[in-house]
C-alpha positions, 0 to 999 in steps of 0.5 A, a space after each residue: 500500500 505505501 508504495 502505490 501511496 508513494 507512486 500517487 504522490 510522486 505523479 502527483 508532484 511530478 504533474 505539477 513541476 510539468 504544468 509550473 515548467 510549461 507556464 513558464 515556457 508559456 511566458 518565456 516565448 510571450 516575452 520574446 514575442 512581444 520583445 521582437 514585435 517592440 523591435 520591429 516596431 521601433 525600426 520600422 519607424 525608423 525606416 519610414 523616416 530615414 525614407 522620407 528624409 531621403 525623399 525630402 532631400 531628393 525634392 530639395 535637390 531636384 528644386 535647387 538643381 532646376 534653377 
């Protein structure tokens, strides 16, 4: 009888390390995900206005070389 008490409570304990290891898991790959989507963001922004300085140095150079 003890040792079908002792196999109970080491599935039991070891069910929950698995379901502590998994939340963990869980928030470890929404972390990054949410760290990656913050990156892109931010460069994403960046980008467009690297663009549109370039694009306002184009015109300002087209302006200026026509006269």
């Amino acid at each position: 009888m003890t040792t079908e008490d002792d196999k109970k409570g080491y599935l039991a304990a070891q069910k929950k390390r698995n379901y502590f290891i998994a939340g963990g898991l869980l928030l470890f790959v929404v972390l990054v995900y949410f760290v990656t989507m913050s990156r892109l963001s931010q460069n994403t922004k960046a980008e467009a206005l690297r663009s549109a300085q370039s694009q306002a140095e184009a015109a300002a150079s087209a302006v200026s070389g026509t006269r």
